[in-house]
N, CA, C, O and CB atoms as a CASP TS submission, in Angstrom:
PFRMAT TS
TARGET T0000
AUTHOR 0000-0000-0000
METHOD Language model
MODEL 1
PARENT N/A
ATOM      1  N   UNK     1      -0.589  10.575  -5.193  1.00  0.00           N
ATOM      2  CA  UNK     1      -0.988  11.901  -4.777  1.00  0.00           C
ATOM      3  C   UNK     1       0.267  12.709  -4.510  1.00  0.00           C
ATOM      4  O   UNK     1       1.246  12.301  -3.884  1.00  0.00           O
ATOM      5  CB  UNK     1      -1.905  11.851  -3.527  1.00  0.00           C
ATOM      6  N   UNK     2       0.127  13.843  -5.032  1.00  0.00           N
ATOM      7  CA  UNK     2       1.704  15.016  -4.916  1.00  0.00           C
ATOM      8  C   UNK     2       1.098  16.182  -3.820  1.00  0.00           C
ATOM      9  O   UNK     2      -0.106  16.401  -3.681  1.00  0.00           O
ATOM     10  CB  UNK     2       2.257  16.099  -6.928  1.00  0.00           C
ATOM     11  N   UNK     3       2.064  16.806  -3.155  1.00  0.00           N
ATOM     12  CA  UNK     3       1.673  17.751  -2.482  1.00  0.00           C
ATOM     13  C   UNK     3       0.604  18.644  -2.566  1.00  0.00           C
ATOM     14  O   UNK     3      -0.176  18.970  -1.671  1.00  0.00           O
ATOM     15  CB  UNK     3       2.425  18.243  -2.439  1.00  0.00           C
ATOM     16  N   UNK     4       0.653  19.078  -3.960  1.00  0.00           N
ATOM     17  CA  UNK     4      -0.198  20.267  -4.508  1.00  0.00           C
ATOM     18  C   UNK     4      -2.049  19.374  -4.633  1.00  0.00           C
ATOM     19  O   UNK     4      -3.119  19.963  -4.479  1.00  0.00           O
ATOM     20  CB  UNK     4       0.692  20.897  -6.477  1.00  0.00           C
ATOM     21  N   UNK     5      -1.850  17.754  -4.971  1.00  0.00           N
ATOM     22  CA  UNK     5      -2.736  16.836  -5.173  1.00  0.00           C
ATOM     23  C   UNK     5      -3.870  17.173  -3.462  1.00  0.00           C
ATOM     24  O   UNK     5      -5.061  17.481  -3.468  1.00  0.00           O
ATOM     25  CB  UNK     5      -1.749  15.115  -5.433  1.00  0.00           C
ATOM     26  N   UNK     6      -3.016  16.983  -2.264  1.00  0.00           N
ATOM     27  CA  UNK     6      -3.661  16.920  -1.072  1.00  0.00           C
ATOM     28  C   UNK     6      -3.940  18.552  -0.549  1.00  0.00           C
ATOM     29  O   UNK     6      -5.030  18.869  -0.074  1.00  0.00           O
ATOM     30  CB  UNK     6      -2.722  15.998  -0.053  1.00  0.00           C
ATOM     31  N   UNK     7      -2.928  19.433  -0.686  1.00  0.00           N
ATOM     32  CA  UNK     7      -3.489  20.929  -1.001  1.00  0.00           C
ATOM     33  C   UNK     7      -4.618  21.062  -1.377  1.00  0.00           C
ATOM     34  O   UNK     7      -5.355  21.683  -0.612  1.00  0.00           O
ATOM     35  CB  UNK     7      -2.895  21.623  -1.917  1.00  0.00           C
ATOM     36  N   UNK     8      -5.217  20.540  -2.696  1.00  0.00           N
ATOM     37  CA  UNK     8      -6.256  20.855  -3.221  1.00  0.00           C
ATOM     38  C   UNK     8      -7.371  19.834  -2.633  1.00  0.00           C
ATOM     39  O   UNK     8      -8.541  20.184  -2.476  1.00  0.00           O
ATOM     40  CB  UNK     8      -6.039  20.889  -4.659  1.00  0.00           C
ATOM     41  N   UNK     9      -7.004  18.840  -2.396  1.00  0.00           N
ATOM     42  CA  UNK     9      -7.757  18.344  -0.958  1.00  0.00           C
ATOM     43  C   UNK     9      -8.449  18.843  -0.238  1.00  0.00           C
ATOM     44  O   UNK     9      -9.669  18.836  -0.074  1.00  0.00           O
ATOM     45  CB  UNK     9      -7.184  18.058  -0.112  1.00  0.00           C
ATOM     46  N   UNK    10      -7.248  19.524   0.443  1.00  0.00           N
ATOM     47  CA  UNK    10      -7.964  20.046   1.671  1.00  0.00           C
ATOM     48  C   UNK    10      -8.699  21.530   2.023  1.00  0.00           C
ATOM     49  O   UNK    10      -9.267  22.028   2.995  1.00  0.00           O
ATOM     50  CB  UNK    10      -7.018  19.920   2.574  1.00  0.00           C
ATOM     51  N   UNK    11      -8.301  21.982   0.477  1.00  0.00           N
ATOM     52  CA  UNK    11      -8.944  23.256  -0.241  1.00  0.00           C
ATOM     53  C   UNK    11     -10.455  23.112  -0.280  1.00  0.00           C
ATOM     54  O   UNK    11     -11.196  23.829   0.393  1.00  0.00           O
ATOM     55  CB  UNK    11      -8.404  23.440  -1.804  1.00  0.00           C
ATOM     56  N   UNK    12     -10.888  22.139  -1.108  1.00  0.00           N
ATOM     57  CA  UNK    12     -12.109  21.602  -1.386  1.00  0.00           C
ATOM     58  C   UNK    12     -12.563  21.138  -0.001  1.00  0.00           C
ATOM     59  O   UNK    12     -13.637  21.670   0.282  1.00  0.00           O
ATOM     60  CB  UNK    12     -12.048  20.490  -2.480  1.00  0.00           C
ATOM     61  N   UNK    13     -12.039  20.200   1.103  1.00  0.00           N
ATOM     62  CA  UNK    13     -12.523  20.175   2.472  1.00  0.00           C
ATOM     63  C   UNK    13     -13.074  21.674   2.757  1.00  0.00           C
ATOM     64  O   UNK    13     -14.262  21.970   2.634  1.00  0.00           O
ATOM     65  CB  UNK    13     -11.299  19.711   3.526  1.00  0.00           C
ATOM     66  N   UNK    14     -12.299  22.367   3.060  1.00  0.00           N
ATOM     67  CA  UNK    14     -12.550  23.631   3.801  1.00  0.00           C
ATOM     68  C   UNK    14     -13.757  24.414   2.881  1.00  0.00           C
ATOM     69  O   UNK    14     -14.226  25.493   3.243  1.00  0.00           O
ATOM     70  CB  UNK    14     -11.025  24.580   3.944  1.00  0.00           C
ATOM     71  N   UNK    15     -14.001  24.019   2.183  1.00  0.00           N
ATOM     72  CA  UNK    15     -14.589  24.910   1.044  1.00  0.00           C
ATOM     73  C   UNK    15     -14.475  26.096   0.267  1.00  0.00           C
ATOM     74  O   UNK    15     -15.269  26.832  -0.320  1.00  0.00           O
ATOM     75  CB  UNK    15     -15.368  25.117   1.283  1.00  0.00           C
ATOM     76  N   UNK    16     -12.894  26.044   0.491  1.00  0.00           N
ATOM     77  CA  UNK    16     -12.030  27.244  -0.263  1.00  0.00           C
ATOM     78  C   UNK    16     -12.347  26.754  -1.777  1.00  0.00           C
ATOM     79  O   UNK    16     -12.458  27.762  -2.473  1.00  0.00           O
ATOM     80  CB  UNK    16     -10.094  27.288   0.152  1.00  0.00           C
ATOM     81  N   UNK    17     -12.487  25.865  -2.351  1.00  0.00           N
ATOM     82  CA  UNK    17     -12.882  25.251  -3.758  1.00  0.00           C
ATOM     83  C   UNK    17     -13.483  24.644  -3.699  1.00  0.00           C
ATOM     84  O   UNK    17     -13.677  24.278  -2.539  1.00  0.00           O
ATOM     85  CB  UNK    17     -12.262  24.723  -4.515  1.00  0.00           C
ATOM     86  N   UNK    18     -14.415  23.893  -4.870  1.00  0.00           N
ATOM     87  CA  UNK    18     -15.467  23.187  -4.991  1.00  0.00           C
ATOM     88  C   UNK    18     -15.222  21.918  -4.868  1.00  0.00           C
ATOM     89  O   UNK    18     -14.159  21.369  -5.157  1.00  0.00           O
ATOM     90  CB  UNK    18     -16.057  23.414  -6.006  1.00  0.00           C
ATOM     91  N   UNK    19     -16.274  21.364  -4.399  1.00  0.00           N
ATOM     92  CA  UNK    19     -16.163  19.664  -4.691  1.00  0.00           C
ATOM     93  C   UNK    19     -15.490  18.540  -3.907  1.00  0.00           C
ATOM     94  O   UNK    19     -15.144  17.508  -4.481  1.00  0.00           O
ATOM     95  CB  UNK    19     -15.495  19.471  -5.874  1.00  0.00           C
ATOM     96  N   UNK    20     -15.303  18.731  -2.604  1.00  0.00           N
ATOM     97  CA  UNK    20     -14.946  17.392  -1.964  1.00  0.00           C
ATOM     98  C   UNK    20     -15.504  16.361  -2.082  1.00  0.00           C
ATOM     99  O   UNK    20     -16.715  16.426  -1.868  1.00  0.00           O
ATOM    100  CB  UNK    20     -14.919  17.373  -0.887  1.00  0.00           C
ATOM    101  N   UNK    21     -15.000  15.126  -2.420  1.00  0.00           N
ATOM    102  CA  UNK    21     -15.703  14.047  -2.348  1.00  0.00           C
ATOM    103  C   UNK    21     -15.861  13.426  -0.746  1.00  0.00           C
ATOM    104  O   UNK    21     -14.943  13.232   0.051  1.00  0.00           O
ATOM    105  CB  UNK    21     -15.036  13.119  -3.329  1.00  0.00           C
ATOM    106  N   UNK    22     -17.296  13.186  -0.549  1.00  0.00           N
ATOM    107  CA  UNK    22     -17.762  12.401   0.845  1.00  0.00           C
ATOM    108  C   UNK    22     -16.648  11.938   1.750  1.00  0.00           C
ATOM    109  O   UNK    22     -16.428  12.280   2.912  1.00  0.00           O
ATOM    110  CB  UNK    22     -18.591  11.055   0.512  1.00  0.00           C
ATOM    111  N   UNK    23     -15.797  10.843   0.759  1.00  0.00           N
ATOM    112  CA  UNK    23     -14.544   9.857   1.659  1.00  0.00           C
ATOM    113  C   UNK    23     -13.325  10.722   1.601  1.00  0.00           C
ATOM    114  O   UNK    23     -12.379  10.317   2.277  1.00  0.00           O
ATOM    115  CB  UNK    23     -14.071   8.149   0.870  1.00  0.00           C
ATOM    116  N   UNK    24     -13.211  11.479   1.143  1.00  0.00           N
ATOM    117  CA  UNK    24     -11.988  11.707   0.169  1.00  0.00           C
ATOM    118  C   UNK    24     -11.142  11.816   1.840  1.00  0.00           C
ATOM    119  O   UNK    24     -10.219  11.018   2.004  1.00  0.00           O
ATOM    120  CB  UNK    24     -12.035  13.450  -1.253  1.00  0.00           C
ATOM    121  N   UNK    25     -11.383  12.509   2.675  1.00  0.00           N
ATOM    122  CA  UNK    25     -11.064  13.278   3.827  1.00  0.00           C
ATOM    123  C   UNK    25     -10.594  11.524   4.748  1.00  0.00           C
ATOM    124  O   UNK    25      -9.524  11.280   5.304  1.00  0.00           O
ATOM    125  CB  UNK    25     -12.727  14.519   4.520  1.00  0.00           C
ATOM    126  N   UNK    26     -11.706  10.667   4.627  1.00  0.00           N
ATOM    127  CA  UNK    26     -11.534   9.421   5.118  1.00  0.00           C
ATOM    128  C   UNK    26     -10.479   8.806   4.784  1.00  0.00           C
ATOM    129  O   UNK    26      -9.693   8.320   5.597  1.00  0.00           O
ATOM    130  CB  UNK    26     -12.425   8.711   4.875  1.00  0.00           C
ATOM    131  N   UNK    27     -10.359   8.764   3.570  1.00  0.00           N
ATOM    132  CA  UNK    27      -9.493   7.737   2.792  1.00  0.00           C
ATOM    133  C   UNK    27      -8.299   8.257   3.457  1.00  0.00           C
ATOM    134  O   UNK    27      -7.721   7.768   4.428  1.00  0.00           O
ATOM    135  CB  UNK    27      -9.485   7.750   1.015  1.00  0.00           C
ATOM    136  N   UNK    28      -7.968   9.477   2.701  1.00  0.00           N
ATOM    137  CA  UNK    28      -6.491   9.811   2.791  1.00  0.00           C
ATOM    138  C   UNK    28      -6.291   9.734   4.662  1.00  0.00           C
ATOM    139  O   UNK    28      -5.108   9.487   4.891  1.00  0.00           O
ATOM    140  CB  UNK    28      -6.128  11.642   1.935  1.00  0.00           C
ATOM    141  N   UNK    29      -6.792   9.822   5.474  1.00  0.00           N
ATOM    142  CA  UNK    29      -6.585   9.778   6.674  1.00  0.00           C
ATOM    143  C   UNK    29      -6.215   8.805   7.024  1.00  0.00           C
ATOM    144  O   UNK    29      -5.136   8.662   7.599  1.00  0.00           O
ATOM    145  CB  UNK    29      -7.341  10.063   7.275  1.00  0.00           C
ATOM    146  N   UNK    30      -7.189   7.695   6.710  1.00  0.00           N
ATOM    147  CA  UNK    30      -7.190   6.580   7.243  1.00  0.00           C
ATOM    148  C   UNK    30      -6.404   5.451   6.727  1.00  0.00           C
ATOM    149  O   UNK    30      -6.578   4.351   7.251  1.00  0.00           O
ATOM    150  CB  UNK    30      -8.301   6.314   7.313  1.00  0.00           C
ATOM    151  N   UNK    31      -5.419   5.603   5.605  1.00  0.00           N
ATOM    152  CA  UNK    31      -4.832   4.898   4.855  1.00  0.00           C
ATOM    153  C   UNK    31      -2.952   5.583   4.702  1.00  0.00           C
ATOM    154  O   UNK    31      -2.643   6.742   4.428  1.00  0.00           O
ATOM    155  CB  UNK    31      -5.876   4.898   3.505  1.00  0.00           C
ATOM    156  N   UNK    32      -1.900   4.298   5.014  1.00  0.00           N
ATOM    157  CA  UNK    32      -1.078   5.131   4.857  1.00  0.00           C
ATOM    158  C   UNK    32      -0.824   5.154   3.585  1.00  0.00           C
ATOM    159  O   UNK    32      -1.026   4.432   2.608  1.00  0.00           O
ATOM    160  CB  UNK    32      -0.134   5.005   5.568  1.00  0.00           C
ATOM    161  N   UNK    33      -0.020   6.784   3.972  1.00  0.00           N
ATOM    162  CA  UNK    33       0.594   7.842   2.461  1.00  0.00           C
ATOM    163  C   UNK    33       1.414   7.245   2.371  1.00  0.00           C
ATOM    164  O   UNK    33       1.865   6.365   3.104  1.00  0.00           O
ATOM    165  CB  UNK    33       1.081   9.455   2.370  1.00  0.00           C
ATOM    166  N   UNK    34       1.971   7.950   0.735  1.00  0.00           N
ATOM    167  CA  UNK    34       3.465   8.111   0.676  1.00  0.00           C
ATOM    168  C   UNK    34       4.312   8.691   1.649  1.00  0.00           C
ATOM    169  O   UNK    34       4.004   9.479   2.543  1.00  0.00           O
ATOM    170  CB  UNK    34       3.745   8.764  -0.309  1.00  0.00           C
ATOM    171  N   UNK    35       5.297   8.261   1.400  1.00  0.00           N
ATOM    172  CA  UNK    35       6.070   8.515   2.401  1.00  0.00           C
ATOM    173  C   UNK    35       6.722   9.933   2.265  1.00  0.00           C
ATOM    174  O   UNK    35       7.826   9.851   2.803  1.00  0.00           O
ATOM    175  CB  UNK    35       7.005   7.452   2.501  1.00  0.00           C
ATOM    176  N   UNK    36       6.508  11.268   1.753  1.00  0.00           N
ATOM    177  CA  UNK    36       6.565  12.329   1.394  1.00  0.00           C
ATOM    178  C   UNK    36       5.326  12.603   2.371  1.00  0.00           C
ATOM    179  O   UNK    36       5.572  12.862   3.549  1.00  0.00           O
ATOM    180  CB  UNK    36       6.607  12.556  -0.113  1.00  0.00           C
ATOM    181  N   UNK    37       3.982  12.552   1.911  1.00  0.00           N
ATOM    182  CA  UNK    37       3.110  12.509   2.380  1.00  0.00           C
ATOM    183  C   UNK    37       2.625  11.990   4.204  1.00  0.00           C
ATOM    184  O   UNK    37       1.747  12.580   4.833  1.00  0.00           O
ATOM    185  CB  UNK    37       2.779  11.971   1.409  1.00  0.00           C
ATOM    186  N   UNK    38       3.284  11.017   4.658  1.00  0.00           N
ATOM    187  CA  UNK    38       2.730  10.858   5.726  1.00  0.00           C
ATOM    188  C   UNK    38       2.725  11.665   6.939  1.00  0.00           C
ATOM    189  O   UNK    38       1.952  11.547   7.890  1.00  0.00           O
ATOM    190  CB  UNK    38       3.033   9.944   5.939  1.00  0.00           C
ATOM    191  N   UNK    39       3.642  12.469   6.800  1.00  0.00           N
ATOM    192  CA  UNK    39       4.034  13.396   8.328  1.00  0.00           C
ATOM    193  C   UNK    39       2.718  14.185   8.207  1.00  0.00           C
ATOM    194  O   UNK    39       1.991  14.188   9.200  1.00  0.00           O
ATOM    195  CB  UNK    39       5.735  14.640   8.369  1.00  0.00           C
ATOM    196  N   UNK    40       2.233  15.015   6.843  1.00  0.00           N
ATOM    197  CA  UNK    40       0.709  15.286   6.755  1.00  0.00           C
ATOM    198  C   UNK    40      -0.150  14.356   7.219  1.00  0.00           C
ATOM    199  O   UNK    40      -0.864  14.717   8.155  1.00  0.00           O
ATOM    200  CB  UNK    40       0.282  15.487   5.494  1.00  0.00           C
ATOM    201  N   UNK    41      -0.279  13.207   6.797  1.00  0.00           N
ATOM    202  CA  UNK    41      -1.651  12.543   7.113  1.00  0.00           C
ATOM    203  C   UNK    41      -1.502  12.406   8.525  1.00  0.00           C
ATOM    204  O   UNK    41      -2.474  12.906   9.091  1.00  0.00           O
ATOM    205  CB  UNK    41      -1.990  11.084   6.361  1.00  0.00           C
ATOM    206  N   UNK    42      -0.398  11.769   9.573  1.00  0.00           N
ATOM    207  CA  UNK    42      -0.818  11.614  10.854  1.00  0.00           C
ATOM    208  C   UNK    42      -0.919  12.844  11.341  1.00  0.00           C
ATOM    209  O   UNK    42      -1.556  12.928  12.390  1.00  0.00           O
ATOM    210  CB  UNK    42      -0.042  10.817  11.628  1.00  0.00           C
ATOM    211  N   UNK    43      -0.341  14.142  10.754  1.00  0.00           N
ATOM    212  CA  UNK    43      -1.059  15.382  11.631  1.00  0.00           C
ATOM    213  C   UNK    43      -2.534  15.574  11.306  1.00  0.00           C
ATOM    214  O   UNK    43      -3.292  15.911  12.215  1.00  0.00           O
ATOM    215  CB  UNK    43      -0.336  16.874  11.320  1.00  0.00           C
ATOM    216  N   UNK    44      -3.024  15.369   9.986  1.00  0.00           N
ATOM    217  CA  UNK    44      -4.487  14.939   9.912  1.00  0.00           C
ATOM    218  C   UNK    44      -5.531  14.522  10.410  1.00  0.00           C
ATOM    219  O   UNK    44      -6.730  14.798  10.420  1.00  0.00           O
ATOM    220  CB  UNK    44      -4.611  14.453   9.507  1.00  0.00           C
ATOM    221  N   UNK    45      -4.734  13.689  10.887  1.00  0.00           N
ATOM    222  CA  UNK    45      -5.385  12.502  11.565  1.00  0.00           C
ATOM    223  C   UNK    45      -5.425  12.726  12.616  1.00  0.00           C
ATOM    224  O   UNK    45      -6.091  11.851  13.169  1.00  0.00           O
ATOM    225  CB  UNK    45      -4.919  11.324  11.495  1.00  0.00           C
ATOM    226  N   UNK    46      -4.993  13.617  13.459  1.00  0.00           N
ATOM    227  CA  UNK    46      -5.147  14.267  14.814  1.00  0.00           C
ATOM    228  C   UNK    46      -6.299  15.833  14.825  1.00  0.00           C
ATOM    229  O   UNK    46      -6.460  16.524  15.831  1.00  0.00           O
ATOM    230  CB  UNK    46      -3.379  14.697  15.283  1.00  0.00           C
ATOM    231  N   UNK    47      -6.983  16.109  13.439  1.00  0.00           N
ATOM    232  CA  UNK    47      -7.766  17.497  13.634  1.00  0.00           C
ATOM    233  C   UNK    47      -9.198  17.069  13.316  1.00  0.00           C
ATOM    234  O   UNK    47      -9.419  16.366  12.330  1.00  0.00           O
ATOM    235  CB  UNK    47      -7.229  18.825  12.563  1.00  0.00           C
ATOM    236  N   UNK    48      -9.808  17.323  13.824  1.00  0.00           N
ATOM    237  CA  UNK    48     -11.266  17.134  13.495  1.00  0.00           C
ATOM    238  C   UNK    48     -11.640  18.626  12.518  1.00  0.00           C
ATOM    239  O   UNK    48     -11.317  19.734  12.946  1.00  0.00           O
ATOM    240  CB  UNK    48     -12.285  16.978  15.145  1.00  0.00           C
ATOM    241  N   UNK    49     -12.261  18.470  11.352  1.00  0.00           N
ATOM    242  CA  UNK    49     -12.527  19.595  10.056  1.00  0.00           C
ATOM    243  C   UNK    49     -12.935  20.695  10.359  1.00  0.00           C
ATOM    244  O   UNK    49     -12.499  21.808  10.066  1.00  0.00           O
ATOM    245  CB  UNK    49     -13.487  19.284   9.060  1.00  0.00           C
ATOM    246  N   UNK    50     -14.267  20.217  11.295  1.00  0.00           N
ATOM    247  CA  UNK    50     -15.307  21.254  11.878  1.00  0.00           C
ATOM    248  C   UNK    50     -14.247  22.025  12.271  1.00  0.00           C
ATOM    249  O   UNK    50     -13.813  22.993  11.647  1.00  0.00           O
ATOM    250  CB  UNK    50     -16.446  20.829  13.105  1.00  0.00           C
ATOM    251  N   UNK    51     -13.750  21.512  13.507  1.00  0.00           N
ATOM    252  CA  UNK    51     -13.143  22.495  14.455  1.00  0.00           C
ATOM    253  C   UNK    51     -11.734  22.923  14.227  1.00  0.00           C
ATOM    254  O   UNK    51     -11.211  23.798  14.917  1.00  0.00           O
ATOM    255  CB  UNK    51     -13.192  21.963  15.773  1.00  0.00           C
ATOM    256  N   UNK    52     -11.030  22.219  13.119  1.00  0.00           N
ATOM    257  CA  UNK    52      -9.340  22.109  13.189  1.00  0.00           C
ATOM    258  C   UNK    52      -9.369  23.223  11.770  1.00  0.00           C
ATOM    259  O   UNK    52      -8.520  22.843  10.963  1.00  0.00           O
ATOM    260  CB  UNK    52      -8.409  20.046  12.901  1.00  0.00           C
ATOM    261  N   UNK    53     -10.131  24.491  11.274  1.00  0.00           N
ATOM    262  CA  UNK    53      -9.644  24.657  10.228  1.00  0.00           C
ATOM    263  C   UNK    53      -8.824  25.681   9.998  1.00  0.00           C
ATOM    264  O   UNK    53      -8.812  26.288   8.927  1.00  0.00           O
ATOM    265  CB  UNK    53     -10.413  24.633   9.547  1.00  0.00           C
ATOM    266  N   UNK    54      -7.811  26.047  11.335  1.00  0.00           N
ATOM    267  CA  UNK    54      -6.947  26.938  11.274  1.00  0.00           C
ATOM    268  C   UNK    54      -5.314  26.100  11.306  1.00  0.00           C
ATOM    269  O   UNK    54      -4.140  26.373  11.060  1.00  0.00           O
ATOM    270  CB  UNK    54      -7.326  27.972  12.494  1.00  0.00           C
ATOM    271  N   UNK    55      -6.065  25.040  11.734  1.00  0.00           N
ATOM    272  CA  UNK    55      -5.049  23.494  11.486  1.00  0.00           C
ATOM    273  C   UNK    55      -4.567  23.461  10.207  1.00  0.00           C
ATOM    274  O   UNK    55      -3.436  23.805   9.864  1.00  0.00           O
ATOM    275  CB  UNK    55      -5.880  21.946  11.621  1.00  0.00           C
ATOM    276  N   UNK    56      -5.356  23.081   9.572  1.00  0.00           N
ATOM    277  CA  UNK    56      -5.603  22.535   7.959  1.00  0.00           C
ATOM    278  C   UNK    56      -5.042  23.646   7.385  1.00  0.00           C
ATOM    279  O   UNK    56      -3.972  23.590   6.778  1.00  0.00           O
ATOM    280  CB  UNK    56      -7.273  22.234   7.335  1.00  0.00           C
ATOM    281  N   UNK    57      -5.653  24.615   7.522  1.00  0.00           N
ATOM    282  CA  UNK    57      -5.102  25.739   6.767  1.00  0.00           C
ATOM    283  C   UNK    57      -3.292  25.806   6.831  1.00  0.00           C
ATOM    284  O   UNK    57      -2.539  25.825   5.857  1.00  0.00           O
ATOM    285  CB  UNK    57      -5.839  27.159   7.467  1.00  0.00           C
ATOM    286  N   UNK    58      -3.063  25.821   7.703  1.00  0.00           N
ATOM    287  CA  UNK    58      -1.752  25.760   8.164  1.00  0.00           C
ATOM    288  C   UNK    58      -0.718  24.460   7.435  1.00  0.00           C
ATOM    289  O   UNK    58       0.496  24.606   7.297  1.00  0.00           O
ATOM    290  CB  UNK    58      -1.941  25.594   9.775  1.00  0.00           C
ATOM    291  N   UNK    59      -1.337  23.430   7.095  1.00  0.00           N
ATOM    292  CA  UNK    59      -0.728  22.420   6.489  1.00  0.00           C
ATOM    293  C   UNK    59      -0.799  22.437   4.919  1.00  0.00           C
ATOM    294  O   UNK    59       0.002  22.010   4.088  1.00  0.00           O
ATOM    295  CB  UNK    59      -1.274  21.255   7.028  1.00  0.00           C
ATOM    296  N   UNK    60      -2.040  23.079   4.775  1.00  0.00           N
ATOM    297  CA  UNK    60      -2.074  23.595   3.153  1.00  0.00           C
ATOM    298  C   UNK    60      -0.716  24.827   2.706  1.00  0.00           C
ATOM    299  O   UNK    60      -0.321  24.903   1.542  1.00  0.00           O
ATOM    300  CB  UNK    60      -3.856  24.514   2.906  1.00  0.00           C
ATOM    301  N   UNK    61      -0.304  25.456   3.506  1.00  0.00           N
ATOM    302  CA  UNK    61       0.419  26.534   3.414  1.00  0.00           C
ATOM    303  C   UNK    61       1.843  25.874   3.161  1.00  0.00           C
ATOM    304  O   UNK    61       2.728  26.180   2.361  1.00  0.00           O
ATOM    305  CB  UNK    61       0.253  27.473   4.672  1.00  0.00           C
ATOM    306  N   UNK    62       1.758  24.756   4.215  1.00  0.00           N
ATOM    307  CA  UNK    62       3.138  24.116   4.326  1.00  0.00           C
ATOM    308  C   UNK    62       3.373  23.410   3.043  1.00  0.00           C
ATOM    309  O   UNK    62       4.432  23.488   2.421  1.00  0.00           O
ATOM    310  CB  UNK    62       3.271  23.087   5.565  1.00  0.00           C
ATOM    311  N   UNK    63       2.255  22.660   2.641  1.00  0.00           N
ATOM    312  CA  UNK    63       2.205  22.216   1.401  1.00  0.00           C
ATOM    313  C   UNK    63       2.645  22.449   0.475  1.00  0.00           C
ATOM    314  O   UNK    63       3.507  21.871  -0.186  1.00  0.00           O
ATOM    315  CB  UNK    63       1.532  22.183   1.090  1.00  0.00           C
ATOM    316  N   UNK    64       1.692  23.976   0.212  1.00  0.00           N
ATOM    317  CA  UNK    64       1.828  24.801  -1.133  1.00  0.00           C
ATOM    318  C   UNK    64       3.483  25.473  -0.904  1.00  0.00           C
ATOM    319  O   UNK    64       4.115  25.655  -1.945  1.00  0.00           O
ATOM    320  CB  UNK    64       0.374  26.221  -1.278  1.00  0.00           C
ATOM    321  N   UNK    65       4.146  25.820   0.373  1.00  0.00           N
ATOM    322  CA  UNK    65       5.374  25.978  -0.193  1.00  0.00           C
ATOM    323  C   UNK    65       6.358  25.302  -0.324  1.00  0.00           C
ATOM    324  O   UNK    65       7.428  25.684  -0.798  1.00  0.00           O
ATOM    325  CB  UNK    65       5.775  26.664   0.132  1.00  0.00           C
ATOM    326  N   UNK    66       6.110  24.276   0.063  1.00  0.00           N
ATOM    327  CA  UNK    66       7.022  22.760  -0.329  1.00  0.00           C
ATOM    328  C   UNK    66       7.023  21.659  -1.372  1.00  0.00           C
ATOM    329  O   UNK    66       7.487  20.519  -1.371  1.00  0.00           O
ATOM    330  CB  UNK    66       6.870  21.939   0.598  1.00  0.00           C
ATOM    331  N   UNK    67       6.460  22.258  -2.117  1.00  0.00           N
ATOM    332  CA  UNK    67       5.532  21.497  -3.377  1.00  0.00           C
ATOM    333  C   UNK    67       6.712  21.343  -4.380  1.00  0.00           C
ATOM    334  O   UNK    67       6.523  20.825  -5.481  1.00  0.00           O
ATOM    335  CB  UNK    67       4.034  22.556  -4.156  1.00  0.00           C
TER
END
């Protein structure tokens, strides 16, 4: 998974795009990343979706300009 890969992740979470898969949100949370990747997942792993989506948003941004 590449930056732009979990961007679009969490795009589709939020329902900025179509199509999250059920786990998808699980998996990547609950499993460690690459190591590029992990400083995202344990901040992840600290937001709940419902309520964190000014969170998320914020890590997508970081994403998309670090890509």
């Amino acid at each position: 998974m590449t930056k732009a890969d979990l961007a679009s992740m969490l795009e589709r979470l939020l329902g900025d795009a179509p199509g999250c898969g059920d786990w998808e949100w699980d998996d990547f949370v609950s499993v460690g990343a690459e190591p590029e990747l992990e400083p995202f997942r344990r901040r992840l792993a600290e937001v709940d979706p419902p309520t964190g989506k000014a969170a998320i948003r914020q890590i997508i941004l970081e994403l998309r300009t670090n890509a």
